[in-house]
N, C-alpha and C positions, 0 to 999 in steps of 0.2 A: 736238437731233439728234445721234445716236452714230454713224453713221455704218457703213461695213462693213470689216472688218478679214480681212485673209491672215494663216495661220500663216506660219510661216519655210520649211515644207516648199510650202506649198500656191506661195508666191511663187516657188522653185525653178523645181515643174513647169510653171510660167506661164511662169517666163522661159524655160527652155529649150522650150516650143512657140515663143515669139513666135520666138528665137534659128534654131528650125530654119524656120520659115515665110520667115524673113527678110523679116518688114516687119511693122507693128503699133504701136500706140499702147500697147494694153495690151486688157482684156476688158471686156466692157458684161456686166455681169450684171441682169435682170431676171426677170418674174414674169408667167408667160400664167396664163388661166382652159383647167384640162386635167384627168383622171387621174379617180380616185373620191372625192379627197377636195376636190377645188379648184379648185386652182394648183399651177404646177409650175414650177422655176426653168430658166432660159433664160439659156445661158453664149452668146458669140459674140467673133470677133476684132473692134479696131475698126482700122479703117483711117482715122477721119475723124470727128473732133468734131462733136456735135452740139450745139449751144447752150443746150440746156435741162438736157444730164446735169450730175448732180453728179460730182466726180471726186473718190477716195479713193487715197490712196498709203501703201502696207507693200512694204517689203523691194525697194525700187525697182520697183514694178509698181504700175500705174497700174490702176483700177475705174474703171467708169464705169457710173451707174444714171441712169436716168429717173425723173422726178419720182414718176411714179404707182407703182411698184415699190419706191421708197424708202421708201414708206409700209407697208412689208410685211418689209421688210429691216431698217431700220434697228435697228442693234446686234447683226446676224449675222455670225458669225466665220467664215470660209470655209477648211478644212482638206483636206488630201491624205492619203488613208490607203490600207492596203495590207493587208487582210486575210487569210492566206492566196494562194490564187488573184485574189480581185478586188481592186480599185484602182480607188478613183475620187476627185472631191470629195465632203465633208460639210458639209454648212448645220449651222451653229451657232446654230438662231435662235432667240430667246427670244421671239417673237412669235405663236410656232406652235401654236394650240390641239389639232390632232391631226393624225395623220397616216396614209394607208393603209397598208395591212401590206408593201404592196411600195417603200417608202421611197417611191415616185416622185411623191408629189401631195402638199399638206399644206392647212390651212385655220389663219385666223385668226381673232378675234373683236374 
């Protein structure tokens, strides 16, 4: 298991959400069934450990996945980027057999 890893940008933006929130663990990132090609990832605050996540820490910010989503994740580097006009994250994932033209779903094998 690789596990999932933050850029140094990407843990910034995380910290300063949780910072303005003012309260947070850190982010559960996982993986629904959605989009045209799959799955599509699912960021959320946590407020509240769940016993079964795995937890990952970069750049003092804590991940938190679920078992089943780990198996879709693992070894994805999770980046903050600023194109122009948009800004968002990017899945880094090497797991990812294709994905729909509008980035927002992907599929594995």
């Amino acid at each position: 298991m690789k596990g999932l890893t933050l850029t140094e940008t990407a843990a910034d933006h995380i910290r300063n959400y949780l910072h303005k929130r003012g309260k947070g663990l850190g982010i559960r990132i996982g993986v629904r069934t959605s989009g045209c090609s799959g799955m599509a990832y699912v960021l959320e605050y946590v407020d509240s450990l769940d016993q079964d996540d795995h937890m990952f820490s970069n750049f003092g910010v804590n991940l938190y996945i679920d078992p089943k989503s780990l198996a879709y994740l693992d070894g994805t580097e999770l980046d903050f980027t600023k194109e122009g006009l948009n800004e968002g994250f990017k899945f880094n994932n090497p797991n990812v057999s294709n994905e729909c033209g509008c980035g927002e779903s992907f599929n594995v094998n």
